[in-house]
N, C-alpha and C positions, 0 to 999 in steps of 0.2 A: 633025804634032804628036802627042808621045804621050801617050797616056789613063791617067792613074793610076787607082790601083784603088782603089774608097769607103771607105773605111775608118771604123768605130764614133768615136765622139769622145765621152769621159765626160765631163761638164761638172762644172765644180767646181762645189760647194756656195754658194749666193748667202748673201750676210750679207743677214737682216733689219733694219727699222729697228725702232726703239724701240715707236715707233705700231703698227704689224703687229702686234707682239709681244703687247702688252696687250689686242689686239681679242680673240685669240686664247685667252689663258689664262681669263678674268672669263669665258670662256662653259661651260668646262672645270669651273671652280669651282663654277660655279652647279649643274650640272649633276651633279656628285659629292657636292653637299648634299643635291640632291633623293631621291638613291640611298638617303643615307645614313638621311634622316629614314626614306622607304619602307619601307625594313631593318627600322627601332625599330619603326615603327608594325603591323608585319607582323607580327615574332615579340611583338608585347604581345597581338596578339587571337589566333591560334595560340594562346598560353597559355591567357588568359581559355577558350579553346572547350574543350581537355584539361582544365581543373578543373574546368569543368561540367558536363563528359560522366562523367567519374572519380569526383565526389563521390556522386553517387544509389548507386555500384554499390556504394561503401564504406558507404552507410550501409546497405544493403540486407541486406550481407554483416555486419556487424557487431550489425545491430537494435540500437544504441546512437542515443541523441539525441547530436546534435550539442555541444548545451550542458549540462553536468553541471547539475543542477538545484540550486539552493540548499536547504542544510541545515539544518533547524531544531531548532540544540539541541533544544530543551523538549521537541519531539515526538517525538525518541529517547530521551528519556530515564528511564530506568527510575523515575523518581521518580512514586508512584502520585495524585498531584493530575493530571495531564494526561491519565488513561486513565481515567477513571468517564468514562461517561455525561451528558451535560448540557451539556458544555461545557469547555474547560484549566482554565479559571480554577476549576472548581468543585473545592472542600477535599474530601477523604476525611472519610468519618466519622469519628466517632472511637471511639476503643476503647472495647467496654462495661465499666460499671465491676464492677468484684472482686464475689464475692456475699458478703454482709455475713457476718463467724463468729457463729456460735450464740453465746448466754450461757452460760457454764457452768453446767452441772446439768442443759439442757434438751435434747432434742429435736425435729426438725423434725418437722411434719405435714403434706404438701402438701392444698394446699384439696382439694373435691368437693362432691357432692348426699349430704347427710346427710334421712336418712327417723327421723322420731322417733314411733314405732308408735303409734296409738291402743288407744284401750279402750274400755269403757262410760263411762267417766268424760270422756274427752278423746279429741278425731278425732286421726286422723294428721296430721302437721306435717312438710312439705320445706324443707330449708334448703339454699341456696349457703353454703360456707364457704371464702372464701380464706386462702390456707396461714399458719402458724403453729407457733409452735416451744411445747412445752410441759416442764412440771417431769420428769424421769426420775422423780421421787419425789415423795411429798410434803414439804409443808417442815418440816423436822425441828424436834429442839426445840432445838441448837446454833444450827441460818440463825436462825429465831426469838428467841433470846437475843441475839443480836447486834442487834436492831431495838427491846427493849426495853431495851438499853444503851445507845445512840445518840440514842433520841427519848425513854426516859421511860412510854412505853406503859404503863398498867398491865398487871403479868405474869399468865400463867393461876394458876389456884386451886392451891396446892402448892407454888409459885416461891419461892423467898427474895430479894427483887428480880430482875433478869434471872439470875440462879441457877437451874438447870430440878435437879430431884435427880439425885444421880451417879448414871451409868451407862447414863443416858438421853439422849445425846447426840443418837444415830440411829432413835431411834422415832420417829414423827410426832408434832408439837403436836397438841394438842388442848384443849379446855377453852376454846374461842376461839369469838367470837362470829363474825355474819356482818361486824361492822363490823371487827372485828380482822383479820380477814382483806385485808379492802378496804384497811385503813390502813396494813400490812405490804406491800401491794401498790404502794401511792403511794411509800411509800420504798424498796420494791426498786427502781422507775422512776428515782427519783432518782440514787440509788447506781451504777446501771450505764446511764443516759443514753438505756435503751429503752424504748417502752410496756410496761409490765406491769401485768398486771388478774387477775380472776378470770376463768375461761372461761364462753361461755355455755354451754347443756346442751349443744347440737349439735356446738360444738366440745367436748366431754369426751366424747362420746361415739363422733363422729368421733377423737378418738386413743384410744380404749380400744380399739375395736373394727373401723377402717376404714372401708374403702367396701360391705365387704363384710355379710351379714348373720349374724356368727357371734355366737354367744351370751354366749361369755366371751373376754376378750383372747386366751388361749391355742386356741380352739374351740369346738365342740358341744357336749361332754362336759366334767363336773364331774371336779373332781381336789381329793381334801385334800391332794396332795402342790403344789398351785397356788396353793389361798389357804385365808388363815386365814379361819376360823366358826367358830359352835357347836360343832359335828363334830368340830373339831381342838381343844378347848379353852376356845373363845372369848376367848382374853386377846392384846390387838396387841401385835406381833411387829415387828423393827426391820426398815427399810427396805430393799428388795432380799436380803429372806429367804427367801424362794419364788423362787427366778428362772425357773420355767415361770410365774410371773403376771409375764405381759409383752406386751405389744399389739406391730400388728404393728410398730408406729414405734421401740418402744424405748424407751416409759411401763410402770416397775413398779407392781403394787399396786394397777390402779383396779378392781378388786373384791376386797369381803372387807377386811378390818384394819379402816379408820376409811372412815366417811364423808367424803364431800368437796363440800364449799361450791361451790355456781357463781353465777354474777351474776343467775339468772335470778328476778323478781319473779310471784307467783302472782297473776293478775288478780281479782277480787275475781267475775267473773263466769264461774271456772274452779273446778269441782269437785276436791273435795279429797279425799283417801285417806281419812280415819276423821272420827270426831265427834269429838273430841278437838282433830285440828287447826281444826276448822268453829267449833269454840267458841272458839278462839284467836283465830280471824280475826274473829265478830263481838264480840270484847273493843278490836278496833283495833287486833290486831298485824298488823306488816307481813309475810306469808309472804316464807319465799327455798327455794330448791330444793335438796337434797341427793343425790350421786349416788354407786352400786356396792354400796353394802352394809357391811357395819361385823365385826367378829369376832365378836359377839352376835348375830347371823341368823344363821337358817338357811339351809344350802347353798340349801335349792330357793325361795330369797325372794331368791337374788342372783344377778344378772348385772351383763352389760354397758349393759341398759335402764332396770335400778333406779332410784327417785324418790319422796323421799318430801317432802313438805311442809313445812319448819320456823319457827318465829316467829326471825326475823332476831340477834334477842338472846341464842336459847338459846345455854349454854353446857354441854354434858358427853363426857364420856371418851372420847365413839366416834365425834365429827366432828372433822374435821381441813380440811385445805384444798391444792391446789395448784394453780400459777398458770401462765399463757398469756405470750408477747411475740407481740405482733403484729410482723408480717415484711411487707415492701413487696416489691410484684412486680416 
């Protein structure tokens, strides 16, 4: 018998059944999901670890906060209520107000310590005086005329009602009592809506002469070319006629030409200048004080300290009067 020789034999391909089929793939399925979720779940914390390892270095590197910080208008804002002191809400001051204008015709005096010299007669006297604006001049016999045109005033001795004689515009009144003066002074008040008064001594003295202690508005030393007296004449000369008699403020005239009225009352336990006035005063006249000197002294009887004694009522030629506004600090 002969022996053939082994030969490979490729086997065809079997057909599955239906059943086989399905056991097969549901395991396949299941198993490609699992992959799939693993995937997701694998590159989400991967991520998560890169952002938290990456953000410190960016913040590190940058020194910026992460979250811009909220902005508060008000607090940038150039408007000056949120930047005092105290607190946002607290208001700015408010602006100070304007410094009041002078009256015309006057002068400012800034207050000071006024020294009103003694003698045998009377101690020395210190006064506080706060600042005040006083007359450039004295008041002439035109301001004057106009006050006894207005109110009626009887006029000085010469007048032809508020009529002063021509020519006489710019010399100082005179022939006025102490009250004429006080009543001229209530309707200056009126008229221009400020305090006006007569000055006390200390104020007419403090603007004749300052803080300082000079003897006459201009200085130490006498001048006839400064002020009218005896020396020059003795007849008053119109207002701002000497202009070296000038204080340091900018008051002409307060020595020499006329006397001038001030509000000050002579105490009845206050020694007086002469027998004269002494006899006036036990008659029951009221003294008032006059100051600087008049055109009828002599140079060496007048300064810036002069004072002489008067009965309130007198009226003649060579007392005149100028007047004070009192000024708020």
């Amino acid at each position: 018998m002969t022996d053939r020789p082994t030969q490979l034999v490729k086997s065809s391909p079997q057909r599955l059944s239906g059943s086989d089929r399905s056991s097969r793939i549901i395991p396949l399925a299941i198993a490609g999901l699992l992959c799939f979720l693993l995937a997701i779940m694998m590159g989400s914390t991967a991520g998560y670890i890169f952002r938290m390892l990456k953000k410190p270095a960016l913040a590190a590197i940058s020194n910026v906060p992460e979250t811009t910080p909220e902005v508060n208008v008000a607090e940038t804002s150039n408007d000056n209520t949120n930047t005092k002191a105290g607190g946002a809400n607290e208001l700015p001051n408010p602006a100070p107000a304007p410094a009041p204008s002078l009256p015309d015709g006057t002068v400012e005096v800034p207050g000071g310590e006024v020294v009103l010299a003694g003698d045998e007669k009377r101690p020395l006297q210190r006064f506080m005086v706060e600042r005040f604006a006083v007359g450039e001049t004295e008041v002439t016999n035109a301001e004057y005329s106009n006050f006894v045109r207005e109110t009626g005033h009887e006029p000085p001795p010469g007048w032809n009602g508020h009529q002063f004689p021509r020519g006489t515009d710019n010399l100082p009144v005179v022939n006025v009592s102490w009250k004429d003066a006080n009543d001229f002074c209530k309707w200056k008040s009126t008229k221009t809506g400020v305090p006006v008064r007569l000055p006390t001594e200390a104020e007419w003295e403090l603007a004749a002469r300052g803080t300082g202690d000079s003897k006459y508005p201009w200085g130490n030393e006498w001048s006839n070319e400064a002020a009218v007296s005896k020396e020059t004449g003795g007849k008053v000369s119109l207002v701002k006629s000497r202009p070296v008699n000038r204080s340091p403020f900018g008051a002409y005239d307060m020595v020499g030409n006329v006397w001038e009225w001030v509000s000050d009352e002579v105490g009845t336990d206050v020694a007086v200048t002469d027998d004269q006035v002494e006899s006036a005063r036990k008659q029951g006249r009221t003294l008032k004080l006059v100051k600087g000197g008049s055109a009828e002294e002599s140079s060496s009887d007048m300064s810036a300290r002069s004072r002489y004694e008067v009965p309130q009522s007198t009226k003649v030629k060579v007392i005149g009067f100028r007047y004070v506004v009192s000024l708020k600090n």
